[in-house]
CHARMM-style PDB file with segment names, atoms N, HN, CA, C and O in Angstrom:
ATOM      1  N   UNK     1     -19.170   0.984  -2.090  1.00  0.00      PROA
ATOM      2  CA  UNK     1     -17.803   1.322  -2.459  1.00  0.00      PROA
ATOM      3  C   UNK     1     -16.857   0.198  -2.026  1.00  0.00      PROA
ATOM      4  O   UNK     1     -16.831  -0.358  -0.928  1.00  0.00      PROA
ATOM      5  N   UNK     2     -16.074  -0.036  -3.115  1.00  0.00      PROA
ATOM      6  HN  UNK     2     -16.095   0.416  -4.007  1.00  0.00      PROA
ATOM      7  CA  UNK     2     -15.164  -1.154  -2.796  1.00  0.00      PROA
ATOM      8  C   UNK     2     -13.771  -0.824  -1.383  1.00  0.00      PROA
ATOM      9  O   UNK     2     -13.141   0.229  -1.484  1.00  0.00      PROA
ATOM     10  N   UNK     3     -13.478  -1.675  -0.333  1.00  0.00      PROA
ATOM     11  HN  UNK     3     -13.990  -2.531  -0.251  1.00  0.00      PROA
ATOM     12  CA  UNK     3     -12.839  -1.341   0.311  1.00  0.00      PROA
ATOM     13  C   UNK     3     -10.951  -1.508  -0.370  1.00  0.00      PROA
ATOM     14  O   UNK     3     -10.474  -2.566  -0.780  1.00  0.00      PROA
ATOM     15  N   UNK     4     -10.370  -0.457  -0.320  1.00  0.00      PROA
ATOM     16  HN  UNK     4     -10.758   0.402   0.013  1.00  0.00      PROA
ATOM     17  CA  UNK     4      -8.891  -0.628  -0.902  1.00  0.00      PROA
ATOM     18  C   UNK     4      -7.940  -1.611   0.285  1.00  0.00      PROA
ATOM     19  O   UNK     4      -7.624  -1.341   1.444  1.00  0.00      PROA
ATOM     20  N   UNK     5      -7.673  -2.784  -0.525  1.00  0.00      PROA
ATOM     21  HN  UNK     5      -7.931  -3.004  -1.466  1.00  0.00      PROA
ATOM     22  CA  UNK     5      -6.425  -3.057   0.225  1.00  0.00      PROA
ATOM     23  C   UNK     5      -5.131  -3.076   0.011  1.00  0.00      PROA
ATOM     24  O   UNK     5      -4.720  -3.332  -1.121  1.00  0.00      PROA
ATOM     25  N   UNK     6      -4.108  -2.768   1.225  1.00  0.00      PROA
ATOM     26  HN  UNK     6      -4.441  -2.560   2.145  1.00  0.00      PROA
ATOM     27  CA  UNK     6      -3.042  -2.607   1.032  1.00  0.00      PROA
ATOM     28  C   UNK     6      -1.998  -3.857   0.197  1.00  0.00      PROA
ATOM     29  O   UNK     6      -1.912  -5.016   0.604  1.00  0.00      PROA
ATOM     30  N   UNK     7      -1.305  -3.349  -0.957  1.00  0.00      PROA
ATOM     31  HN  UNK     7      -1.374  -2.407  -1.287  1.00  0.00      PROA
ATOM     32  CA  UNK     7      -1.366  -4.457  -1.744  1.00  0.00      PROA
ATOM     33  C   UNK     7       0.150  -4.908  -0.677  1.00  0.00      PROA
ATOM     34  O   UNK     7       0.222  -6.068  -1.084  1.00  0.00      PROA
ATOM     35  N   UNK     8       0.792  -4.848  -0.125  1.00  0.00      PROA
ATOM     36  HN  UNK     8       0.734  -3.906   0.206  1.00  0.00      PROA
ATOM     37  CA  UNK     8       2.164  -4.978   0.545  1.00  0.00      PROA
ATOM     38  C   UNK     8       1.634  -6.141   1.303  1.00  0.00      PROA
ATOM     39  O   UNK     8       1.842  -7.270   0.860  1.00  0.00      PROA
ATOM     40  N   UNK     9       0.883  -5.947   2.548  1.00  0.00      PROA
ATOM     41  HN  UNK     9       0.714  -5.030   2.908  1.00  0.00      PROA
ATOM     42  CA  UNK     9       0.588  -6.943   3.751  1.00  0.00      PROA
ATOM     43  C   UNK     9      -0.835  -7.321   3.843  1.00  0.00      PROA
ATOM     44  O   UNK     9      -1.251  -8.159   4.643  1.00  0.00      PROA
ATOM     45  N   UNK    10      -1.739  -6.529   2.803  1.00  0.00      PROA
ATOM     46  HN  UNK    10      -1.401  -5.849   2.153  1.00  0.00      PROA
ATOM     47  CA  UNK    10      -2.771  -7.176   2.277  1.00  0.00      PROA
ATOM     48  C   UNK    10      -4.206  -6.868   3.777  1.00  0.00      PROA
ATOM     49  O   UNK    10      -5.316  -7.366   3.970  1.00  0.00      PROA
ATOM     50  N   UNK    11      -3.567  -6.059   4.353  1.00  0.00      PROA
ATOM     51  HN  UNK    11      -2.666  -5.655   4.196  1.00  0.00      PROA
ATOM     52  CA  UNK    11      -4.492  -5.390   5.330  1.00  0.00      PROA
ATOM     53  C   UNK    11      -5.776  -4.102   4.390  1.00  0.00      PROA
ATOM     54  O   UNK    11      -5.595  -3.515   3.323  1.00  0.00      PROA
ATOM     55  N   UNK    12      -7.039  -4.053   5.364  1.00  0.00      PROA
ATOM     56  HN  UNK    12      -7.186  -4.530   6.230  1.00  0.00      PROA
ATOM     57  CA  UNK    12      -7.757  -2.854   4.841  1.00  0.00      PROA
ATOM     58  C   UNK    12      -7.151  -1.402   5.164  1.00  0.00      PROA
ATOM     59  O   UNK    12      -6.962  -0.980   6.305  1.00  0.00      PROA
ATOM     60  N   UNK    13      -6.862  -0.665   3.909  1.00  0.00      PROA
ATOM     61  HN  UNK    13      -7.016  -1.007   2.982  1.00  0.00      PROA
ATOM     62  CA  UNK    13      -6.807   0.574   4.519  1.00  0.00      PROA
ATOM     63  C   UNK    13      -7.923   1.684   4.922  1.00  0.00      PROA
ATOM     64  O   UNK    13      -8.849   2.217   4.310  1.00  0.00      PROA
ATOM     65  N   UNK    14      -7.476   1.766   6.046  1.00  0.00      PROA
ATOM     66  HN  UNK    14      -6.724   1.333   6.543  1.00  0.00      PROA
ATOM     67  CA  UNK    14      -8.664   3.248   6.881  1.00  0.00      PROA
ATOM     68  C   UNK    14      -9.036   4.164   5.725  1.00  0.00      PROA
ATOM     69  O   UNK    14      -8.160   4.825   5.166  1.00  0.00      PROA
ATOM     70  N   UNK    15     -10.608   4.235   5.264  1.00  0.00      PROA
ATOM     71  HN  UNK    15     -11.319   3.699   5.718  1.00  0.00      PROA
ATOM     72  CA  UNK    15     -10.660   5.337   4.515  1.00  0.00      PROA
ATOM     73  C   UNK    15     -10.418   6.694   5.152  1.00  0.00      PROA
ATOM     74  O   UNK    15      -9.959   7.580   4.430  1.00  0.00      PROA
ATOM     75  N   UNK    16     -10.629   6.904   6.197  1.00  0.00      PROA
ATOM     76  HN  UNK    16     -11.001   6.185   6.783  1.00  0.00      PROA
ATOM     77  CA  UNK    16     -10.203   8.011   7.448  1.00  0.00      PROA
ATOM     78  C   UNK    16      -8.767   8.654   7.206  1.00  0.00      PROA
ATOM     79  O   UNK    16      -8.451   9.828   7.397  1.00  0.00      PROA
ATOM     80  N   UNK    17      -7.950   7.584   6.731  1.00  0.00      PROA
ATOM     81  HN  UNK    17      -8.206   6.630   6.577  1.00  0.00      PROA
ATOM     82  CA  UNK    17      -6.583   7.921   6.873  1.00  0.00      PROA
ATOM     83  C   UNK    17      -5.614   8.744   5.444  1.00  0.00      PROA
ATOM     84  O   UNK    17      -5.239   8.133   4.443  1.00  0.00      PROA
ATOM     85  N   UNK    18      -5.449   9.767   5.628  1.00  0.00      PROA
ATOM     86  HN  UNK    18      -5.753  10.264   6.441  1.00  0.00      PROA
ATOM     87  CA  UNK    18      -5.443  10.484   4.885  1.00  0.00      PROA
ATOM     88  C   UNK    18      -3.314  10.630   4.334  1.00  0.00      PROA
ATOM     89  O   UNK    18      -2.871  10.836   3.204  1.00  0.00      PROA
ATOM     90  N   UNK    19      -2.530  10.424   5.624  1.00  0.00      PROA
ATOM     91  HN  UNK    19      -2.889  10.257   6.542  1.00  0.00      PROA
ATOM     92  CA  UNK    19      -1.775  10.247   6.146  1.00  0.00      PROA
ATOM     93  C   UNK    19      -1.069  11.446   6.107  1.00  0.00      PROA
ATOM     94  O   UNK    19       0.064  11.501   5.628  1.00  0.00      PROA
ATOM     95  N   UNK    20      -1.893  12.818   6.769  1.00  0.00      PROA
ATOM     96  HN  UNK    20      -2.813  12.773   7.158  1.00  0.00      PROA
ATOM     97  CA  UNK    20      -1.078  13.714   7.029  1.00  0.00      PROA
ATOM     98  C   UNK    20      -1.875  13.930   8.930  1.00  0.00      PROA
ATOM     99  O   UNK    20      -2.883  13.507   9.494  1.00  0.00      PROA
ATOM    100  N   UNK    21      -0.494  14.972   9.380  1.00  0.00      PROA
ATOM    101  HN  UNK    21       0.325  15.316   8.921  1.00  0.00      PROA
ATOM    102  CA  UNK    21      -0.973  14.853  10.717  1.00  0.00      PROA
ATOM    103  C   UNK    21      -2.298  16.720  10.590  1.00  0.00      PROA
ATOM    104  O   UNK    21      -2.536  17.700   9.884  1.00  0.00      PROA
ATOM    105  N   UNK    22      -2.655  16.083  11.764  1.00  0.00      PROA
ATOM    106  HN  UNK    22      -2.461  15.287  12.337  1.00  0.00      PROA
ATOM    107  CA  UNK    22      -3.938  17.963  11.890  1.00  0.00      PROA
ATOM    108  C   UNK    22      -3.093  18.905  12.257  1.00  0.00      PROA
ATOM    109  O   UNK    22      -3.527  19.973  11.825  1.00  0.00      PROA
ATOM    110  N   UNK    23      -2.107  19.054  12.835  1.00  0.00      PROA
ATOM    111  HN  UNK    23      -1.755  18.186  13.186  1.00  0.00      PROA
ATOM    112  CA  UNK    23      -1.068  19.942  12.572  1.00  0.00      PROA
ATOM    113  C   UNK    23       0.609  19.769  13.343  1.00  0.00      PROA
ATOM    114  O   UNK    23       0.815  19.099  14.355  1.00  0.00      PROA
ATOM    115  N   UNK    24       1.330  20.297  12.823  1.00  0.00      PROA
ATOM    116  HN  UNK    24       1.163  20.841  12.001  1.00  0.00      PROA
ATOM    117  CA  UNK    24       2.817  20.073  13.173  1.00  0.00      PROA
ATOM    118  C   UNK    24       3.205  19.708  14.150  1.00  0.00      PROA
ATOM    119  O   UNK    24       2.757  20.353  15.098  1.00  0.00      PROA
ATOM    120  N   UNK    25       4.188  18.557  14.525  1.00  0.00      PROA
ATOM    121  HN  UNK    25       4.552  18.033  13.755  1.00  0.00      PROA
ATOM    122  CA  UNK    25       4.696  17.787  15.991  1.00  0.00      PROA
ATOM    123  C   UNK    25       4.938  19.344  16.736  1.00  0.00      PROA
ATOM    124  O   UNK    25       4.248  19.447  17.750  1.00  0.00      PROA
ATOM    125  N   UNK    26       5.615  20.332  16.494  1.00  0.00      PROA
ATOM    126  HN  UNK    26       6.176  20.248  15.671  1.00  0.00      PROA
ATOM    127  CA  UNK    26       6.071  21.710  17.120  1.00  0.00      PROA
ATOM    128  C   UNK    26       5.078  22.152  17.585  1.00  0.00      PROA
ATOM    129  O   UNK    26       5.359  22.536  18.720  1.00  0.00      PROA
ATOM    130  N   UNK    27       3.745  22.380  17.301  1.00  0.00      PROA
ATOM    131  HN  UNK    27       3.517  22.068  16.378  1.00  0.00      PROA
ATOM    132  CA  UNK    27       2.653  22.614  17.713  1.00  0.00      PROA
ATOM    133  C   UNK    27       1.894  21.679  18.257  1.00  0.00      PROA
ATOM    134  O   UNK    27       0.713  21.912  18.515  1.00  0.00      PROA
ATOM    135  N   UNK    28       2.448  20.535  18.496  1.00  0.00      PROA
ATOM    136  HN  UNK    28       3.407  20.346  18.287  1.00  0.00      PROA
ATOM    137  CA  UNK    28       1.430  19.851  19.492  1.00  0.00      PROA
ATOM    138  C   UNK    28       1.975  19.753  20.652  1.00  0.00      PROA
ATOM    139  O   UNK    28       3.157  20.042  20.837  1.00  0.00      PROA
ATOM    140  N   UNK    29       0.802  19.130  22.031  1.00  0.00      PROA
ATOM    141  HN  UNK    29      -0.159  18.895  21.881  1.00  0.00      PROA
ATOM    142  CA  UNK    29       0.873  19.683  23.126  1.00  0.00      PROA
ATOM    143  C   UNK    29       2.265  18.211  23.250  1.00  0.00      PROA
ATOM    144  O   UNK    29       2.876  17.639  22.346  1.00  0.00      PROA
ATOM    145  N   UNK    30       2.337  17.985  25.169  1.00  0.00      PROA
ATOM    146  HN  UNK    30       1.841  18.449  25.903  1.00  0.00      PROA
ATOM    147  CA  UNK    30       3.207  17.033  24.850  1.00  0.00      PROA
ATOM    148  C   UNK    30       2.404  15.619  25.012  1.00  0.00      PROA
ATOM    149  O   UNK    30       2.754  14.495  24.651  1.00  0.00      PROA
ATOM    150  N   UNK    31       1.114  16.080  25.729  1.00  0.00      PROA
ATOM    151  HN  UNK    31       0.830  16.993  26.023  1.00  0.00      PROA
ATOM    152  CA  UNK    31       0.238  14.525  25.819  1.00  0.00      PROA
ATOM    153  C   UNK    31      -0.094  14.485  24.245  1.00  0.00      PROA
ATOM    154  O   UNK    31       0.018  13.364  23.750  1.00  0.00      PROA
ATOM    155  N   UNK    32      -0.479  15.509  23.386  1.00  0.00      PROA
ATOM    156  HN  UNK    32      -0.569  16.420  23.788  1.00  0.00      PROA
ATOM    157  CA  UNK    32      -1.238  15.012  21.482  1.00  0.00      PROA
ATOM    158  C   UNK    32       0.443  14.146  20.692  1.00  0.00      PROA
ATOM    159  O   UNK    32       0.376  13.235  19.867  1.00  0.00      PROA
ATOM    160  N   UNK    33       1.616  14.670  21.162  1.00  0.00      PROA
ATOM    161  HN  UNK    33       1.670  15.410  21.832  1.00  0.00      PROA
ATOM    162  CA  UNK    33       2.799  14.421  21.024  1.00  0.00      PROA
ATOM    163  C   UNK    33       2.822  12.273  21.243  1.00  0.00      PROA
ATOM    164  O   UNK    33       2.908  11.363  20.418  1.00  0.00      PROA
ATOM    165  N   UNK    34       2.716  12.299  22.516  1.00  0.00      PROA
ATOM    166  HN  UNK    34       2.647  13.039  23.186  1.00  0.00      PROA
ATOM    167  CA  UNK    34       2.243  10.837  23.517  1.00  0.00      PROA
ATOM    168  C   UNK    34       1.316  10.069  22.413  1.00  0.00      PROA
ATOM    169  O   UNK    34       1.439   9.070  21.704  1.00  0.00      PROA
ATOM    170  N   UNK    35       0.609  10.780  22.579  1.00  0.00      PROA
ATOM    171  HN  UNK    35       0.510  11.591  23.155  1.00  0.00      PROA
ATOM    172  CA  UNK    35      -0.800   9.805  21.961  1.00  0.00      PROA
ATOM    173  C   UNK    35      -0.617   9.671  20.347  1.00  0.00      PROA
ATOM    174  O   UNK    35      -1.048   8.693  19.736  1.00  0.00      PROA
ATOM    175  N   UNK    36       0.014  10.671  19.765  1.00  0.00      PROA
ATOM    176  HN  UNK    36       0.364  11.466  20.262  1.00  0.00      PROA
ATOM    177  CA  UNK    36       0.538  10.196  18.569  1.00  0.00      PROA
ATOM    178  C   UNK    36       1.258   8.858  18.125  1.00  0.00      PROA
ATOM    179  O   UNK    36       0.893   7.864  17.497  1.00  0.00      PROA
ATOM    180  N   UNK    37       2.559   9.301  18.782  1.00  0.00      PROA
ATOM    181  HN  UNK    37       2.856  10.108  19.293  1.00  0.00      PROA
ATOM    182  CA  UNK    37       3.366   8.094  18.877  1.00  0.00      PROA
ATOM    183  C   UNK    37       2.338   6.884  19.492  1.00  0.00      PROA
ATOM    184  O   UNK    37       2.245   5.756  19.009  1.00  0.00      PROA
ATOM    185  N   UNK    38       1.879   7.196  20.216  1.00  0.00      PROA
ATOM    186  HN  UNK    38       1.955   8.113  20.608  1.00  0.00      PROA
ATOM    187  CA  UNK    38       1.203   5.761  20.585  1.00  0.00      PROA
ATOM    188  C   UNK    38       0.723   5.102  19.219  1.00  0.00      PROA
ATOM    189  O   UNK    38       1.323   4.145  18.730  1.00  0.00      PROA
ATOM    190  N   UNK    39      -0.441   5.702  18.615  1.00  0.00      PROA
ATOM    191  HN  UNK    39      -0.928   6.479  19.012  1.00  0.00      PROA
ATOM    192  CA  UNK    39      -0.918   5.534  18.008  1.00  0.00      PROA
ATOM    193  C   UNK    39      -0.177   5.134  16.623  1.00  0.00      PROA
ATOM    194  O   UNK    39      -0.780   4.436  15.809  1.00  0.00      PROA
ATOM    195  N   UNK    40       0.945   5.520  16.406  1.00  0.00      PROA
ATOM    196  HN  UNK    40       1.435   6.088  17.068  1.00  0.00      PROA
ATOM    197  CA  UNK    40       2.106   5.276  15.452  1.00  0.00      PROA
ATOM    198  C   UNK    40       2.620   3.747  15.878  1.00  0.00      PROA
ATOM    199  O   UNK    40       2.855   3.005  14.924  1.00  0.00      PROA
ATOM    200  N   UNK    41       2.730   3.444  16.622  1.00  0.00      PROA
ATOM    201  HN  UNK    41       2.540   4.046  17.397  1.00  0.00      PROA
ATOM    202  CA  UNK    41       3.526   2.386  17.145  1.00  0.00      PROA
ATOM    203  C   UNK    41       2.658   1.353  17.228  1.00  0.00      PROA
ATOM    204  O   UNK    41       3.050   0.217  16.961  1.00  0.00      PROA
ATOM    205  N   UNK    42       1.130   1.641  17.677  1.00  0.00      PROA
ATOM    206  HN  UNK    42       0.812   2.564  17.894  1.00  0.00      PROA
ATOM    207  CA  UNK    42       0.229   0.634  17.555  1.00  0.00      PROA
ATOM    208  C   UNK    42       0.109   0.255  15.958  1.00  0.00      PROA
ATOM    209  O   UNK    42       0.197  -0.964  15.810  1.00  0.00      PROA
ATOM    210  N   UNK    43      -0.052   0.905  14.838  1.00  0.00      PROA
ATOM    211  HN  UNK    43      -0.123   1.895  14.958  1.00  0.00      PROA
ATOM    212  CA  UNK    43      -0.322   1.015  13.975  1.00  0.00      PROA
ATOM    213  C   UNK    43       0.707   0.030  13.102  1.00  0.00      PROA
ATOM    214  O   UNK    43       0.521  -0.937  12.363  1.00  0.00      PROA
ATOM    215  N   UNK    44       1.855   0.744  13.547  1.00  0.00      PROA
ATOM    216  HN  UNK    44       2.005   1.529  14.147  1.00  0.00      PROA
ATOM    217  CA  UNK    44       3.501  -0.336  13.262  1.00  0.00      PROA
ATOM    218  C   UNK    44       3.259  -1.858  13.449  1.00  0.00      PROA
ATOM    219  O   UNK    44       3.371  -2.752  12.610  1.00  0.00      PROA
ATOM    220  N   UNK    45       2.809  -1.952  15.091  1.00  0.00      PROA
ATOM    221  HN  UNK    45       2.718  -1.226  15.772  1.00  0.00      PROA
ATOM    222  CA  UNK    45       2.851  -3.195  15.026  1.00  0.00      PROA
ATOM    223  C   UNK    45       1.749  -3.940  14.780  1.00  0.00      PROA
ATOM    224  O   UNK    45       1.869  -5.161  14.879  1.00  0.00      PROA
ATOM    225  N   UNK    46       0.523  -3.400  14.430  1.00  0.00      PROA
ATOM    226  HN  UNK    46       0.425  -2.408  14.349  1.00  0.00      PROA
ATOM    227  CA  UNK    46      -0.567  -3.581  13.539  1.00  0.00      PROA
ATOM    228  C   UNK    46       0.217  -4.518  12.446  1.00  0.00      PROA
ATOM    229  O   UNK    46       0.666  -5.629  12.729  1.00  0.00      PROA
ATOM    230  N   UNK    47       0.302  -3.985  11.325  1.00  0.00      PROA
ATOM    231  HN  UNK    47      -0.063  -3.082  11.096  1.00  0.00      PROA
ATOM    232  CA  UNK    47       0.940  -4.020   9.956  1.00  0.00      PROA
ATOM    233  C   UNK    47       1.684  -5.062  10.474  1.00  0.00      PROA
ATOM    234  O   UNK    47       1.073  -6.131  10.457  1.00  0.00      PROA
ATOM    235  N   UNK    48       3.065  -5.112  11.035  1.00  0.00      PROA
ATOM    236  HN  UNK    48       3.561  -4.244  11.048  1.00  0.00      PROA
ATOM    237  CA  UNK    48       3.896  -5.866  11.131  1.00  0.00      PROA
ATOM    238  C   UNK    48       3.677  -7.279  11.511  1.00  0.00      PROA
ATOM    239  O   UNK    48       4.348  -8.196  11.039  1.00  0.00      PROA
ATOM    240  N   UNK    49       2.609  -7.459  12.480  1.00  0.00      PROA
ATOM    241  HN  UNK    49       2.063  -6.713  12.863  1.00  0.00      PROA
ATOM    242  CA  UNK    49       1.930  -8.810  13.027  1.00  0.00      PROA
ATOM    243  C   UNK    49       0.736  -8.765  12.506  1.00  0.00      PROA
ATOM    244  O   UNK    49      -0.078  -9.458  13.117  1.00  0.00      PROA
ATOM    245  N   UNK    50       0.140  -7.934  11.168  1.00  0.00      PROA
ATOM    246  HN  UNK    50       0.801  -7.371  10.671  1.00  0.00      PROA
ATOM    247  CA  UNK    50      -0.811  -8.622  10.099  1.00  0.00      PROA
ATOM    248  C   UNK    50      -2.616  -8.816  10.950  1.00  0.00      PROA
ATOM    249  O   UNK    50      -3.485  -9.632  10.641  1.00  0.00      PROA
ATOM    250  N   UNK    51      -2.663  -7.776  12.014  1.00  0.00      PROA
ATOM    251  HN  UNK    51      -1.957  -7.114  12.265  1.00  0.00      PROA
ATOM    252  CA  UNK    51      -3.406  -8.193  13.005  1.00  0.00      PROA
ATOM    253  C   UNK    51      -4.830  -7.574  12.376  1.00  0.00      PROA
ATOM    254  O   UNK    51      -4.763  -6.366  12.151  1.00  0.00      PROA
ATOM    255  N   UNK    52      -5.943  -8.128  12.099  1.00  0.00      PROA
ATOM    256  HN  UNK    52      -5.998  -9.110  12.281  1.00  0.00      PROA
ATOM    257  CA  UNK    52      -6.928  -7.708  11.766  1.00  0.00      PROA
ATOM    258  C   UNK    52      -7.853  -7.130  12.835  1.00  0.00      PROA
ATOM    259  O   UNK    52      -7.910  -7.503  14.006  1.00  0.00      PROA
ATOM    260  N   UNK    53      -8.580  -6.144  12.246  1.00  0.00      PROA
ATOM    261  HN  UNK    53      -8.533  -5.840  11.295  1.00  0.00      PROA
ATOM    262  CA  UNK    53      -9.566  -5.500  13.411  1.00  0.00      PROA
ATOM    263  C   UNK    53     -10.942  -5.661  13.118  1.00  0.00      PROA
ATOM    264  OT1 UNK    53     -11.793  -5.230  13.897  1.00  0.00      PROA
TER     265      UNK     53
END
């Protein structure tokens, strides 16, 4: 299967990534809350500095 890339910054996109969350910020704890955003922000500056993995 061919891998899709993002045609914008030309990175691979995660077939994993579906881009919805497993369930509502209101319902998450405040560390799944933490680790979200982390993970949001890593992701940001992923993309933004073009950083391959």
């Amino acid at each position: 299967m061919e891998k899709k890339i993002n045609p914008y910054n030309g990175v691979e996109i995660d077939p994993m990534f579906d881009g919805h969350l497993e369930k509502p910020l209101s319902k998450m704890t405040p560390k799944e809350k933490l680790d979200y955003l982390w993970l949001q922000t890593m992701f940001k500056w992923t993309v933004d500095n073009k950083v391959e993995s």
